[in-house]
LODO-763332 format. One record per residue: residue in three letters; x, y, z of N, C-alpha, C in turn. Coordinates in Angstrom, 2 decimals, padded with zeros to 5 digits. Each point is the difference from the previous one (the first is absolute). Layout:
[site 'ALA'; [X; Y; Z]; [X; Y; Z]; [X; Y; Z]]
...
***
This chain:
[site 'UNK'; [044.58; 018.79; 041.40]; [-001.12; 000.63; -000.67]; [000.07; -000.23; -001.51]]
[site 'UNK'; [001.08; -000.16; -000.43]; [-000.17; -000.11; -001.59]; [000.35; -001.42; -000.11]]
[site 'UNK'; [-000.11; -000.69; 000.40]; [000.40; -001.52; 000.00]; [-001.84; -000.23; -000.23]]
[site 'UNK'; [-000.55; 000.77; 000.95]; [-001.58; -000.39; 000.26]; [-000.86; 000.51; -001.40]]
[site 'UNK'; [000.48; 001.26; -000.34]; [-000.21; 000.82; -001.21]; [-000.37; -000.99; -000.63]]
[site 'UNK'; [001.57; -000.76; -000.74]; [000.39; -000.76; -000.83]; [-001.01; -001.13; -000.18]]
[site 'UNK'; [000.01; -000.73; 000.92]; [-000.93; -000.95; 000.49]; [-000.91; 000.12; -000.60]]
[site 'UNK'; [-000.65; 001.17; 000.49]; [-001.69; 000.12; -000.10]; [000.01; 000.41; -001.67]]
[site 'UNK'; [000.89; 000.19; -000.45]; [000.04; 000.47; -001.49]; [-000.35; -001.40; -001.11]]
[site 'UNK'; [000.95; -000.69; 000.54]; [000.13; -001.53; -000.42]; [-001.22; -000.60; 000.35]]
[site 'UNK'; [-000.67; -000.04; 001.01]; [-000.95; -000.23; 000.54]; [-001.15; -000.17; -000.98]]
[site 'UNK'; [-000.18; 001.46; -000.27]; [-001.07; 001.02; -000.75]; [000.22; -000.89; -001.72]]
[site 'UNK'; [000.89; -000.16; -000.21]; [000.23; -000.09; -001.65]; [000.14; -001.38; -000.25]]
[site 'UNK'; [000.26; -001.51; 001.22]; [-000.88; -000.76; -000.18]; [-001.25; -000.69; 000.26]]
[site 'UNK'; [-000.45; 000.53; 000.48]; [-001.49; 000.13; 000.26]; [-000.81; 000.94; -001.23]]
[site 'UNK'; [000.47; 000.82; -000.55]; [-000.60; 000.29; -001.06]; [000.01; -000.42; -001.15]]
[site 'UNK'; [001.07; -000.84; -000.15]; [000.58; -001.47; -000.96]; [-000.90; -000.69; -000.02]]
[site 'UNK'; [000.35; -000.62; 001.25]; [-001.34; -000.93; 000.09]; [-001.42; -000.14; -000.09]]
[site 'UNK'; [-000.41; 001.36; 000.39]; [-001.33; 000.49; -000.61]; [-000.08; -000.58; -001.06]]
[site 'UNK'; [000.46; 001.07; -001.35]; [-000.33; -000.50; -000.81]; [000.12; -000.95; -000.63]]
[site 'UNK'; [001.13; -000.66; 000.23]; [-000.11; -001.80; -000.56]; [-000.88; -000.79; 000.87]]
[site 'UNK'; [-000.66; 000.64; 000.90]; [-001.38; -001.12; 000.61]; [-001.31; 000.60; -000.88]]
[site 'UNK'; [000.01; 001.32; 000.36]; [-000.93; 000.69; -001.49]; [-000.30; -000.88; -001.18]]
[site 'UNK'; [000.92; 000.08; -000.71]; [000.22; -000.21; -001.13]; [-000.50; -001.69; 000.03]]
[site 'UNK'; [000.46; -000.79; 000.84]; [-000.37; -001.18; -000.48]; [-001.81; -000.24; 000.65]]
[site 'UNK'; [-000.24; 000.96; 000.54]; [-001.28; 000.14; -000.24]; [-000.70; 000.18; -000.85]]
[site 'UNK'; [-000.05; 000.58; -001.31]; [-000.30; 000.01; -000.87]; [-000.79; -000.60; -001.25]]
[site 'UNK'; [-001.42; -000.39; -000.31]; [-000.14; -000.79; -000.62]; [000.14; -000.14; -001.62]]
[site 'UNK'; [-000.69; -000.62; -000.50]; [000.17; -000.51; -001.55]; [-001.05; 000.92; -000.50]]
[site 'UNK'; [000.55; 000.40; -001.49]; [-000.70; 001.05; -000.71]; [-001.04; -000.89; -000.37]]
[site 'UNK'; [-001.60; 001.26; -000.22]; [-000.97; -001.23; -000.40]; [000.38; -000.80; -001.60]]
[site 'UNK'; [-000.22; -000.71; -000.79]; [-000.23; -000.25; -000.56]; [-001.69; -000.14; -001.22]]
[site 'UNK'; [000.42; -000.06; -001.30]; [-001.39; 000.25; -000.46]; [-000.73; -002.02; 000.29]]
[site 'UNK'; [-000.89; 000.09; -000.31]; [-000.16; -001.54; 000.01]; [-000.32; 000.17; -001.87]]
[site 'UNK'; [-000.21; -001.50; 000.03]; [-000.88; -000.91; -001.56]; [-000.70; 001.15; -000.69]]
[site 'UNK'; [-001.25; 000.25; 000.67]; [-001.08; 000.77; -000.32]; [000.61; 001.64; -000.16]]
[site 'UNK'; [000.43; 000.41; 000.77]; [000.78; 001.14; -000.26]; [000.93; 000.27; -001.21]]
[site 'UNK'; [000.65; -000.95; -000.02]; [001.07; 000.51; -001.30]; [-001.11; -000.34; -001.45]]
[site 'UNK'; [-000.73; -000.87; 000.26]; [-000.67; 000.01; -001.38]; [-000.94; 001.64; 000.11]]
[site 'UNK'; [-000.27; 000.17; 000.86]; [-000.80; 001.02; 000.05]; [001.01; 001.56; -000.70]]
[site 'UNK'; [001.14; -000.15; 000.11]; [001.23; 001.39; -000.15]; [000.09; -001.09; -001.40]]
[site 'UNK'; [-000.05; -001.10; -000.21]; [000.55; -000.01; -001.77]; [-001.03; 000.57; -000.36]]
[site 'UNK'; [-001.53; -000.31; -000.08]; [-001.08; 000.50; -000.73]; [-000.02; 001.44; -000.03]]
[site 'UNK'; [000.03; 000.91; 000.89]; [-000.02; 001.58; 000.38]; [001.10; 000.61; -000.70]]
[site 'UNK'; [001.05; -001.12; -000.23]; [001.33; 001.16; -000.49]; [-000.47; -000.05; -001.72]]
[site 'UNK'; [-000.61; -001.34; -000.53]; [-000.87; 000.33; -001.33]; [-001.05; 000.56; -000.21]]
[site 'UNK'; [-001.17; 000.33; 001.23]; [-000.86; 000.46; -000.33]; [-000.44; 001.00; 001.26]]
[site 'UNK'; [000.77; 001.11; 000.12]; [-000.41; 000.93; 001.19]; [-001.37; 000.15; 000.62]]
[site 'UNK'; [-000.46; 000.10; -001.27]; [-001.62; 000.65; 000.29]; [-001.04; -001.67; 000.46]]
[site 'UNK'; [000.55; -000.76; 000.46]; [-000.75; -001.36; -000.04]; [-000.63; 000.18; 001.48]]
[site 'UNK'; [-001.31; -000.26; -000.37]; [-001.29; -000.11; 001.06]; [-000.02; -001.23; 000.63]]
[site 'UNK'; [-000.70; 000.09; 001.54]; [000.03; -001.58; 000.38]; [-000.45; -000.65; -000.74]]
[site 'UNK'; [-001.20; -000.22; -001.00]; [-000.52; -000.93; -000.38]; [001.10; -000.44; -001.19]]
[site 'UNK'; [000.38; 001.07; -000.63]; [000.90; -000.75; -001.17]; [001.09; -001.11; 000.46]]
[site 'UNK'; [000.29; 000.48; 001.44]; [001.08; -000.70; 000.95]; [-000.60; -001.26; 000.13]]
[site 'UNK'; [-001.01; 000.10; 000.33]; [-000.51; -001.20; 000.69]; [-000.36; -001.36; -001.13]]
[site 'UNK'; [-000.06; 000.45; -001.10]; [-000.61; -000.64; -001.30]; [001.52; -000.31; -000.56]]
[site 'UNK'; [001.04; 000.23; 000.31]; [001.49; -000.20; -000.49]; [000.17; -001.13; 001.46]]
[site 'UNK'; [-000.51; 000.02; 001.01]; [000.63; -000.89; 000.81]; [-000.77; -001.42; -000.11]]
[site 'UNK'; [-001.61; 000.22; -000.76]; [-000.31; -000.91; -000.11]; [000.20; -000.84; -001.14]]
[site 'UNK'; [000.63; 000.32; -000.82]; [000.56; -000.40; -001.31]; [001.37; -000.77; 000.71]]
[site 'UNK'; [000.53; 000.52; 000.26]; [001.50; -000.74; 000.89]; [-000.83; -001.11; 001.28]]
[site 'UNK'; [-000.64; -000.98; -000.23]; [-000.21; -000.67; 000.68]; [001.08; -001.28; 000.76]]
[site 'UNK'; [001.04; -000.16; -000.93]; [001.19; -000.37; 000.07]; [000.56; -000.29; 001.70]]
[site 'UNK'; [000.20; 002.03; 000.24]; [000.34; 000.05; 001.26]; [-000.80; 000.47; 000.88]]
[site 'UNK'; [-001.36; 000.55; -000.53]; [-000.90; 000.70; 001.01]; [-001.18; -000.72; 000.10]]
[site 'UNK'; [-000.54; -000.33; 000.86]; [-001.13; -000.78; 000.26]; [-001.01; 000.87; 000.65]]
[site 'UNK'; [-000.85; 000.26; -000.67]; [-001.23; 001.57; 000.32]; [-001.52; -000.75; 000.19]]
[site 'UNK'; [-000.61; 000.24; 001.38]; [-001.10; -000.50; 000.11]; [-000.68; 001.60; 000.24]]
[site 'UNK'; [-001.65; -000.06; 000.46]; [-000.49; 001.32; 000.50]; [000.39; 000.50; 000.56]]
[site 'UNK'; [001.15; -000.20; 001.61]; [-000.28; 000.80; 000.81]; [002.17; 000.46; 000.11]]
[site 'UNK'; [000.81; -001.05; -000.82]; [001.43; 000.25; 000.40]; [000.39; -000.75; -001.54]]
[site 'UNK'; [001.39; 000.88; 000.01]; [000.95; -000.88; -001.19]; [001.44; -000.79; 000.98]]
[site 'UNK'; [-000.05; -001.21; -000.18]; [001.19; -000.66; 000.76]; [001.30; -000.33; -001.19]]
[site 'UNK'; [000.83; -000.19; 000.47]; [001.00; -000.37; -000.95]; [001.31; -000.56; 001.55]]
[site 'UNK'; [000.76; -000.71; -001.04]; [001.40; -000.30; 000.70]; [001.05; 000.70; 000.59]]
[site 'UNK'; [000.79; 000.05; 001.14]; [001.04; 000.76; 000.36]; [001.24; -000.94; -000.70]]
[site 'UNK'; [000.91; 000.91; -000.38]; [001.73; -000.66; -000.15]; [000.07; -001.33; 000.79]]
[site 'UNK'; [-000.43; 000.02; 001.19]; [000.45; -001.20; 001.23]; [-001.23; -001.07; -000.13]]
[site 'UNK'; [-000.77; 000.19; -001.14]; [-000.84; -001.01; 000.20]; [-001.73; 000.09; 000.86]]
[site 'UNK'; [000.47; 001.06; 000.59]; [-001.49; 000.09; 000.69]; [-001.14; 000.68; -000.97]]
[site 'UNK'; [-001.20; 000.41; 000.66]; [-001.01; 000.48; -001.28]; [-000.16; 001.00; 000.75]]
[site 'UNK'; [-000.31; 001.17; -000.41]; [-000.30; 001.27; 000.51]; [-001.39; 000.37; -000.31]]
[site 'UNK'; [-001.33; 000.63; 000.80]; [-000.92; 000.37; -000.74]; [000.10; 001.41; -000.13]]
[site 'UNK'; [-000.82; 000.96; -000.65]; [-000.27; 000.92; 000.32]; [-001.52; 000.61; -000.76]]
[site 'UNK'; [-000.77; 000.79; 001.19]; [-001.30; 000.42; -000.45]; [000.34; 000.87; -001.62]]
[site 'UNK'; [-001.06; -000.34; -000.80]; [-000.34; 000.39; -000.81]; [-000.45; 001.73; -000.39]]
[site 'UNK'; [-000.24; 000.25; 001.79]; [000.11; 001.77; 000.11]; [001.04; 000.35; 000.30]]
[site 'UNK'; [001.16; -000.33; -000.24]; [001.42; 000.56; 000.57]; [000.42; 000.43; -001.49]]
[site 'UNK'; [-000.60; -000.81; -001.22]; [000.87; 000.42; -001.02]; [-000.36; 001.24; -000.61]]
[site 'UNK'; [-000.93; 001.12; 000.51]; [000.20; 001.47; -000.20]; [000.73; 000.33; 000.57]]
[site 'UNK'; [000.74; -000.21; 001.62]; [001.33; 000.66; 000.49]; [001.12; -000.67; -000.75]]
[site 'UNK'; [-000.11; -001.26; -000.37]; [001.50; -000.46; -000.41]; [000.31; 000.87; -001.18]]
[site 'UNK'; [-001.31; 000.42; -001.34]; [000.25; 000.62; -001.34]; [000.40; 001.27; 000.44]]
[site 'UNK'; [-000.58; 000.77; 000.84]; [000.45; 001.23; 000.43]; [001.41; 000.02; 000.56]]
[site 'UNK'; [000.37; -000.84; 000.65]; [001.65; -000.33; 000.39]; [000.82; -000.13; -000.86]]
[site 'UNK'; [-000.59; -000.69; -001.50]; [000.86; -000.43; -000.56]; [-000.30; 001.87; -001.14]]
[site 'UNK'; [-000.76; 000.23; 000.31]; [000.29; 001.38; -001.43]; [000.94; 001.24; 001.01]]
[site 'UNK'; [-000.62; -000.29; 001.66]; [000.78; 001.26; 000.20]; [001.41; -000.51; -000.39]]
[site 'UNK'; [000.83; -001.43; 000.40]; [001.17; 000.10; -000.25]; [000.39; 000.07; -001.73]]
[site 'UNK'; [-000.76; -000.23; -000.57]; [000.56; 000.04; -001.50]; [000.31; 001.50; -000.21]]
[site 'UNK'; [-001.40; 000.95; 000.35]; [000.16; 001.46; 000.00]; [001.49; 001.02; 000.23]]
[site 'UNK'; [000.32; -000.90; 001.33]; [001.29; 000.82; 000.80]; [001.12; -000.44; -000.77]]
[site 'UNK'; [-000.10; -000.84; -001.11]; [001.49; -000.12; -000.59]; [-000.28; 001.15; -000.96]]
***
């Protein structure tokens, strides 16, 4: 009986080992900001109170890396690819970028 105890003790504690190191490598990759994002947190951390349009008139000046037609602004990823994104996303991105400036 305590041989079986034992057992089932050992049992219990690797299997719960193993849990979590199968857990765990489940796990994915933290998001990251992209291109457009971090320029968006440099501008906000100088100018809190900045409205989309002022945003949008700073991205079109940086033509460099942002390429802005009517309906999306595209720019480059790190790896080379081009990313678009609609041109109505950049009221959630400014709001993303003030709530996090706020919480520091």
């Amino acid at each position: 009986m305590e041989d079986a105890a034992r057992t089932g003790e050992r049992f219990y504690e690797q299997s719960k080992v193993q849990f979590h190191t199968e857990f765990s490598r489940k796990g994915g990759k933290a998001p990251k900001h992209d291109v457009l994002q971090q320029f968006i947190l440099s501008r906000v951390r100088t100018k809190p109170r900045m409205t989309e349009s002022e945003l949008l008139g700073l991205l079109k000046e940086n033509r460099r890396v942002f390429n802005i037609n009517e309906e999306e602004i595209s720019f480059d990823k790190p790896n080379g690819a081009e990313k678009s994104v609609p041109i109505s996303a950049l009221k959630d991105r400014l709001l993303r970028a003030k709530k996090k400036i706020n919480s520091r």
